[in-house]
C-alpha positions as a Python dict, from the first residue, in 0.01 Angstrom:
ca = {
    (1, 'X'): (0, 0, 0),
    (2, 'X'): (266, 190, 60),
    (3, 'X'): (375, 196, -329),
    (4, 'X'): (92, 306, -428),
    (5, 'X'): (48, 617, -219),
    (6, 'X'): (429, 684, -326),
    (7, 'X'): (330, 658, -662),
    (8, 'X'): (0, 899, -605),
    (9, 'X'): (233, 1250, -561),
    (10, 'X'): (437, 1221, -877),
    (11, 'X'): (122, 1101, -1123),
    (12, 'X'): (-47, 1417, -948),
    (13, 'X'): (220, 1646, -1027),
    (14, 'X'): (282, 1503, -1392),
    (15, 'X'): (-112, 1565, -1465),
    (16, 'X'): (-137, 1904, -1305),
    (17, 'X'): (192, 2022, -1447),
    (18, 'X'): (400, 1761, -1692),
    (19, 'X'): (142, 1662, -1938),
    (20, 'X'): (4, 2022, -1995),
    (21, 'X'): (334, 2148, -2050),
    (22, 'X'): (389, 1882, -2265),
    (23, 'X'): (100, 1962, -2473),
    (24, 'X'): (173, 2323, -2487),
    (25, 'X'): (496, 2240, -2634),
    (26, 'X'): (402, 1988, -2859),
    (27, 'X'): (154, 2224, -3013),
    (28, 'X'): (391, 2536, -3055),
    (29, 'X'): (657, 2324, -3277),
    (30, 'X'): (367, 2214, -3446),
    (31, 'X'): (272, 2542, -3554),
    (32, 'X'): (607, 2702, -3582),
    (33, 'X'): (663, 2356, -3820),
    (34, 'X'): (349, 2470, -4029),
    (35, 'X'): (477, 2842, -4006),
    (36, 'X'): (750, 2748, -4184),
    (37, 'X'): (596, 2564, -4421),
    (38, 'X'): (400, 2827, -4532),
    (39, 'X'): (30, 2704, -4417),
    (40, 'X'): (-147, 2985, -4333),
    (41, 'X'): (-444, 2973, -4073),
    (42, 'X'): (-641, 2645, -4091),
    (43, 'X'): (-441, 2503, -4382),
    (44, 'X'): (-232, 2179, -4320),
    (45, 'X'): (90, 2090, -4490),
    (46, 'X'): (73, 1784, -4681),
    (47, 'X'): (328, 1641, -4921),
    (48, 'X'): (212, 1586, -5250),
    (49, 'X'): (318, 1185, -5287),
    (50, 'X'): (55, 1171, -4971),
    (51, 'X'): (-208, 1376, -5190),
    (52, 'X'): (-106, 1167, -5453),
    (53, 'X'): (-169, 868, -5271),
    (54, 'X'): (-484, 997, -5111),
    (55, 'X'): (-626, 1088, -5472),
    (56, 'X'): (-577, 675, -5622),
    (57, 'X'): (-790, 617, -5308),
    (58, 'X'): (-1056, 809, -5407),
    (59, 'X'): (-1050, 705, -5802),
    (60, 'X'): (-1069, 384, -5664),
    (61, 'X'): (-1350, 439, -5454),
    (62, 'X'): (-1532, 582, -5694),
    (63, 'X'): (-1468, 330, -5960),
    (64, 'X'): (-1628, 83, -5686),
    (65, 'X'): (-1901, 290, -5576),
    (66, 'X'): (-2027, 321, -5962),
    (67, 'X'): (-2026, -85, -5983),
    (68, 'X'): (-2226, -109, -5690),
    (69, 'X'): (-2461, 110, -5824),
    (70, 'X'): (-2490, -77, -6200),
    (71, 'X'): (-2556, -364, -5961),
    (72, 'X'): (-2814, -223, -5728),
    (73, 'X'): (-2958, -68, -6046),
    (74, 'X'): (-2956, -403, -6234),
    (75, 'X'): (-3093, -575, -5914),
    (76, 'X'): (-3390, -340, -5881),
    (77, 'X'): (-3518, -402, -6229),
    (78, 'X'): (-3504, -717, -6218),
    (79, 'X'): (-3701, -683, -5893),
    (80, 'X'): (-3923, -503, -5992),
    (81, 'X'): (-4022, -734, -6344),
    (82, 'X'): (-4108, -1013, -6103),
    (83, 'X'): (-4356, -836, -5918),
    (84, 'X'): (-4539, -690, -6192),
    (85, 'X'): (-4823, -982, -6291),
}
């Protein structure tokens, strides 16, 4: 029990003071980074092989989301001949 209450002061101490100093810090290189970057306010630096990458994603997503839609299409006709009498 002992242990425990030892560790109590110093995970106290790192919440209160560590970890939001931490943040704080984190956060300023992380704007001085996109400072020098040139992103202005509410703009985020990405490298183009990452928008690159990003952008086959979404052809490809596309290219998918237009076959399931021939399908559904083709489905729903097909559907909808069987019910008619």
């Amino acid at each position: 029990m002992d242990f425990l209450n030892f560790l109590n002061v110093p995970l106290i101490l790192f919440l209160t003071i560590g970890l939001p100093l931490w943040l704080l810090f984190h956060y300023i290189t992380k704007w001085k980074q996109m400072k020098q970057a040139g992103a202005g306010d509410g703009q985020t630096v990405v490298n183009r092989k990452e928008l690159l990458r990003l952008r086959e994603i979404a052809v490809s997503l596309d290219e998918r989301l237009e076959s399931l839609e021939t399908i559904l299409e083709a489905d729903a006709q097909a559907g909808d001949k069987n019910e008619t009498p």
